[in-house]
C-alpha positions in Angstrom: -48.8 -47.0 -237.1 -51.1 -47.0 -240.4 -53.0 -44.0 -238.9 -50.0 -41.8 -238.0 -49.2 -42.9 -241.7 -52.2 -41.4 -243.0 -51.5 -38.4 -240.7 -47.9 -37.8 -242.2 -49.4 -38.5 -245.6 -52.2 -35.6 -245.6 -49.4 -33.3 -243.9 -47.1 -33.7 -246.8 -50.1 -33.6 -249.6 -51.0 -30.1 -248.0 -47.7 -29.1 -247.8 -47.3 -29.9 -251.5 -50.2 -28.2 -252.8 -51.2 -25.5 -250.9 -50.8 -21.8 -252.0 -50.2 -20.4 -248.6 -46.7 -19.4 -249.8 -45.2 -18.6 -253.4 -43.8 -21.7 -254.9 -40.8 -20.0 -255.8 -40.3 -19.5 -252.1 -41.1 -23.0 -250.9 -37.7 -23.9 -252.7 -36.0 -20.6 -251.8 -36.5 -21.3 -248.0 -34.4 -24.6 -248.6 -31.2 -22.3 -249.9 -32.1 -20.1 -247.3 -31.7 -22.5 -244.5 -28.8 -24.0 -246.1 -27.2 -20.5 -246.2 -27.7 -19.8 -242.9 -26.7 -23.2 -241.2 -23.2 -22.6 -243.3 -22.9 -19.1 -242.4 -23.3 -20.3 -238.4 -21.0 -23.2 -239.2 -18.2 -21.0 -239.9 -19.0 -18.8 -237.5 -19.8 -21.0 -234.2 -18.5 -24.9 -235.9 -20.2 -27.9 -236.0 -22.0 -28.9 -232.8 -23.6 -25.4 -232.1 -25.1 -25.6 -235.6 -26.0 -28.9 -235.2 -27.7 -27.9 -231.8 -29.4 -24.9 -233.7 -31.2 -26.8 -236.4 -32.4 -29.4 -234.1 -33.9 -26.8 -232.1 -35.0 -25.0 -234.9 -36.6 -27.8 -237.0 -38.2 -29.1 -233.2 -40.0 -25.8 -232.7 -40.7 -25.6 -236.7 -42.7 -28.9 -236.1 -44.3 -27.6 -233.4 -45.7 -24.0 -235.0 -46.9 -27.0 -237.4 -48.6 -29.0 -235.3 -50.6 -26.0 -233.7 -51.2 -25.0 -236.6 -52.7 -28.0 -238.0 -54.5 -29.1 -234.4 -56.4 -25.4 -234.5 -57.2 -25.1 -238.1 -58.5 -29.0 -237.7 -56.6 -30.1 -240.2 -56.7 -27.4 -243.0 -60.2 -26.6 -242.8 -60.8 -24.2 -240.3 -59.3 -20.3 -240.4 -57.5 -19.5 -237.7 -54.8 -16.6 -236.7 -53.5 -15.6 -240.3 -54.1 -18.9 -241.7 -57.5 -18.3 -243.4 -59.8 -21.1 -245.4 -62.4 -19.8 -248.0 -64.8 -22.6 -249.0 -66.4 -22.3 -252.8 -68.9 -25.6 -252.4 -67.0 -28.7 -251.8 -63.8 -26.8 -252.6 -61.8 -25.5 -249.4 -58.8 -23.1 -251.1 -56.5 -21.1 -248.4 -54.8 -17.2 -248.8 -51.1 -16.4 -247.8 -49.8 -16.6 -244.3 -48.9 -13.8 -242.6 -47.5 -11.8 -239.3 -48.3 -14.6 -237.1 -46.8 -17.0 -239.2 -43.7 -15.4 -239.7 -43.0 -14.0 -236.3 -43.3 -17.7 -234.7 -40.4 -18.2 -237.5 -38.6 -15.5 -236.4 -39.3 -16.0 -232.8 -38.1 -20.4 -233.4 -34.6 -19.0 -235.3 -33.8 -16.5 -232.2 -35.0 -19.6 -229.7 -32.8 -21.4 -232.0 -30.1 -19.6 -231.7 -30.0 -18.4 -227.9 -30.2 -22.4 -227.0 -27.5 -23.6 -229.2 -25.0 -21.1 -227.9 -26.1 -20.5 -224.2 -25.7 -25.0 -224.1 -22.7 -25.7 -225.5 
């Protein structure tokens, strides 16, 4: 259990600090998901947008995990996530098209699944 801790724990530092993304957008994607789960709620009700943001934050936490198992843990470029090391000093660019699309690709997922199950 204390090693999946650490695991968690070096997840959310990255996650904190990096500079893959804007800060301003690593708030904005919070109102953004909130928007669009409300926007569905009205739309389809309650259970299909529960069923959507299960399914969307499961395959969000997947992309993650690939992500994480192929750059070995933040330190290796891979896809669009590239590392540029200065020394001792690992820094990352942006994300980009690959990124993205596997978002894109999760919220249609997300979105076929909850209505084609319930």
């Amino acid at each position: 259990m204390k090693k999946f801790m650490d695991e968690l724990k070096l997840d959310f530092n990255f996650i904190k600090s990096h500079s893959l993304q804007p800060k301003w957008y690593k708030v904005l994607k919070i109102f953004i998901l909130m928007g669009f789960l409300v926007g569905y709620y009205f739309l389809f009700g309650w259970i299909k947008t529960m069923l959507f943001f299960a399914v969307f934050i499961l395959l969000s936490i997947l992309v993650h995990l690939i992500y994480r198992a192929k750059t070995r843990k933040w330190k290796q470029s891979w896809l669009d996530f590239v590392v540029i090391k200065k020394g001792n000093e690992i820094t990352t660019k942006r994300i980009g098209k690959y990124y993205y699309s596997a978002i894109v690709i999760n919220t249609i997922l997300s979105v076929v699944i909850s209505q084609v199950l319930t």
